[in-house]
C-alpha positions as CSV (number, residue, x, y, z in Angstrom):
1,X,-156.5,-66.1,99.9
2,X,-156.0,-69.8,98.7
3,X,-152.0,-68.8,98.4
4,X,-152.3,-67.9,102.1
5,X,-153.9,-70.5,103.2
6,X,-151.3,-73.1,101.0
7,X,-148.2,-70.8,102.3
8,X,-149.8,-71.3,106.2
9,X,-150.1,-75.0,105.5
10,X,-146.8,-75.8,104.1
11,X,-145.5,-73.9,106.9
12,X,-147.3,-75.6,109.9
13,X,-146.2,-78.6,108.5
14,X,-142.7,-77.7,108.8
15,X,-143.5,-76.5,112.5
16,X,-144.4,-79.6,113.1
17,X,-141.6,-81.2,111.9
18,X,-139.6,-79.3,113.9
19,X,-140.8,-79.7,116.9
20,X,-140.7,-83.6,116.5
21,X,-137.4,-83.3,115.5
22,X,-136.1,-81.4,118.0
23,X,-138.9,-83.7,120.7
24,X,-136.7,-87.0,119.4
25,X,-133.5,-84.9,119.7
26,X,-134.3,-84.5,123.4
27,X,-135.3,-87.9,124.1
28,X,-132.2,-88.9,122.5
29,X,-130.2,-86.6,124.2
30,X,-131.7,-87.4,127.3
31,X,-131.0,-91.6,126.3
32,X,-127.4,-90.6,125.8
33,X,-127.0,-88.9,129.3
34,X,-128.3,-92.2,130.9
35,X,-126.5,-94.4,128.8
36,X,-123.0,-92.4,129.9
37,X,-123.8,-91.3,133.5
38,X,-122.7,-94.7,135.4
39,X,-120.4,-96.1,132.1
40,X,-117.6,-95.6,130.5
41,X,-117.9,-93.7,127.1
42,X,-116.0,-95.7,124.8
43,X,-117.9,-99.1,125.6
44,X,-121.5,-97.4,125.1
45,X,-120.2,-96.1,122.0
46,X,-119.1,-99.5,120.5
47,X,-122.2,-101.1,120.9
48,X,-124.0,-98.7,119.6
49,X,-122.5,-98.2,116.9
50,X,-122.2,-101.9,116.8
51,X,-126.2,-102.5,117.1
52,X,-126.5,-100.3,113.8
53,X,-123.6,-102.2,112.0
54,X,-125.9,-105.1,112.9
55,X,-128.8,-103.7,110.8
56,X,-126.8,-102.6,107.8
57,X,-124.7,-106.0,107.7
58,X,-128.3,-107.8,107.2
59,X,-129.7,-105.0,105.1
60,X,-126.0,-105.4,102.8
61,X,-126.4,-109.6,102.9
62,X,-129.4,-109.4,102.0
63,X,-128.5,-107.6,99.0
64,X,-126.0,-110.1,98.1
65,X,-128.0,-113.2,98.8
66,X,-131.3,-112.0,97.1
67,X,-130.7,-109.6,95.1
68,X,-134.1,-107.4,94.3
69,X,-135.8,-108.3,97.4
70,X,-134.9,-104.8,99.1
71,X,-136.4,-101.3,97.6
72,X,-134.1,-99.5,95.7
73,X,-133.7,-96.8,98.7
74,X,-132.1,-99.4,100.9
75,X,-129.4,-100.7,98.2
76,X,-126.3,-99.5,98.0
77,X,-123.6,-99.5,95.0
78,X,-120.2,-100.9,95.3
79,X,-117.7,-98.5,96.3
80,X,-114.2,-97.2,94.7
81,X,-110.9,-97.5,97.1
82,X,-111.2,-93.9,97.0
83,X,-114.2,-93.9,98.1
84,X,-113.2,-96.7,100.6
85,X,-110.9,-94.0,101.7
86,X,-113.2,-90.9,101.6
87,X,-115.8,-93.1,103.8
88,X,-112.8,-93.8,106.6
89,X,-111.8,-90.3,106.8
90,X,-115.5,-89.3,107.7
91,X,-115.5,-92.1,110.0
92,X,-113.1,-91.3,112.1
93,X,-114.2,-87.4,112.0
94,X,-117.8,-88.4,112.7
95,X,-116.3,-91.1,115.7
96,X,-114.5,-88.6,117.5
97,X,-117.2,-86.2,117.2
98,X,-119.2,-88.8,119.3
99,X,-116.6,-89.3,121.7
100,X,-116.3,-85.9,122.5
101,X,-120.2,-85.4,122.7
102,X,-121.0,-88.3,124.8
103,X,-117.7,-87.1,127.2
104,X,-119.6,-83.5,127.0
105,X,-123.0,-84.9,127.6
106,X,-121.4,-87.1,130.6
107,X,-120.1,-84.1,132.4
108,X,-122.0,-81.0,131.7
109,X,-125.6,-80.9,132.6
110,X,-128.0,-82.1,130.0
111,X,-129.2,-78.3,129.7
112,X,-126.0,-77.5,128.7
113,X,-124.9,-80.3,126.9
114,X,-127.9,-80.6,124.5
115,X,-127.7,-76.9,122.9
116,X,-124.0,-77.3,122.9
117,X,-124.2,-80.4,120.5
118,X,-127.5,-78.8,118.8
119,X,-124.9,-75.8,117.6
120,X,-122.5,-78.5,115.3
121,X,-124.3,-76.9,112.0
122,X,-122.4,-73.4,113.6
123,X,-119.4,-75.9,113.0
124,X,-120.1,-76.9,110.1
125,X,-120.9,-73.4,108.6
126,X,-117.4,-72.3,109.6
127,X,-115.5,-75.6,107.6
128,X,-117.7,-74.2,104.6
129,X,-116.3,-70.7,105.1
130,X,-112.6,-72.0,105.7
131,X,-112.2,-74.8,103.7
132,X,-114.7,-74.5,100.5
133,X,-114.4,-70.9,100.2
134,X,-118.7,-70.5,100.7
135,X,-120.3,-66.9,101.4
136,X,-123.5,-67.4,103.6
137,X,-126.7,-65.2,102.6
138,X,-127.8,-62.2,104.9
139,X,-130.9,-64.2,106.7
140,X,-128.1,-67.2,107.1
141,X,-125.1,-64.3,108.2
142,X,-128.8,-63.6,111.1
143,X,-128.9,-67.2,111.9
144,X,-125.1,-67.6,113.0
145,X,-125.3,-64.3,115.3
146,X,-128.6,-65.7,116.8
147,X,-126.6,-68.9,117.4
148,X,-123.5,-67.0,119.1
149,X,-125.7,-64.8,120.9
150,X,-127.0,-68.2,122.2
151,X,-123.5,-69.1,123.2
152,X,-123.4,-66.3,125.1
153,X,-126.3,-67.1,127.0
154,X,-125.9,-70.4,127.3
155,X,-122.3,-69.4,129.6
156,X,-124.3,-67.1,131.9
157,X,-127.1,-69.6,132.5
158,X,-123.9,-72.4,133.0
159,X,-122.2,-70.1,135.6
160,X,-125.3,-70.1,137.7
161,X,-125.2,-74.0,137.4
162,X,-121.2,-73.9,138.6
163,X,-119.6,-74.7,134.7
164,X,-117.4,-71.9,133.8
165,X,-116.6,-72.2,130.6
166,X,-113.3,-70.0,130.1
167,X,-111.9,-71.8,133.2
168,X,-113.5,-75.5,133.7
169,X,-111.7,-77.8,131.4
């Protein structure tokens, strides 16, 4: 009975966490619509990426000028020029992933557009199929048909909204 009642717990913790995570995914989703809908993409993206630059330049001189005054979880160890290079490389995959979400976001409807961008671990399963060679489990092999099964869904309810997906660029 006490193992129940520990396995319930632990698990309505982590329904909690989910549905804060996906409530903050929402409002941020929704933020990112009304940041785009009257501007230009590449502008709102620059400052805010430049608004979180901001934080981690202060965070990283601080480091330098007083060293010891951060926790440990905030500082960072010098980096290799491979890793200089390895940390460019995702860069510029992770900026044009945001240029192509906020473009998404700024044209589709926000019901659309928000389970769209939510499916990027789909994306990400596949690059670990292709690319590393990985074999997912059975429960995970469930999780990807759910999700395109979703896809599938997710055209229907977009025709009724007028986005046709296998002719609206």
């Amino acid at each position: 009975m006490r193992f129940a009642r520990c396995l319930l717990s632990d698990f309505m913790h982590w329904i909690v966490g989910s549905l804060l995570s996906a409530l903050f995914l929402g409002v941020y989703e929704l933020c990112t619509k009304h940041a785009v809908r009257d501007n230009a993409v590449v502008p709102v993206l620059f400052f805010s990426t430049l608004s979180g630059a901001v934080v981690w330049i202060a965070l990283l001189g601080t480091q330098v000028v007083q060293p010891g005054l951060l926790p440990s979880s905030l500082v960072t160890d010098p980096l290799t020029l491979v890793q200089h290079l390895q940390l460019a490389l995702k860069s510029a995959i992770v900026a044009a992933s945001w240029v192509f979400t906020c473009f998404a976001l700024k044209h589709l409807p926000l019901s659309l557009g928000s389970p769209i961008r939510a499916t990027s671990p789909l994306f990400t399963l596949f690059g670990a199929l292709l690319i590393l060679g990985e074999r997912p489990t059975l429960l995970e092999t469930v999780g990807v048909l759910a999700t395109l099964v979703s896809f599938v869904g997710l055209s229907v309810v977009g025709s009724r909204e007028g986005v046709h997906f296998h002719r609206d660029k």
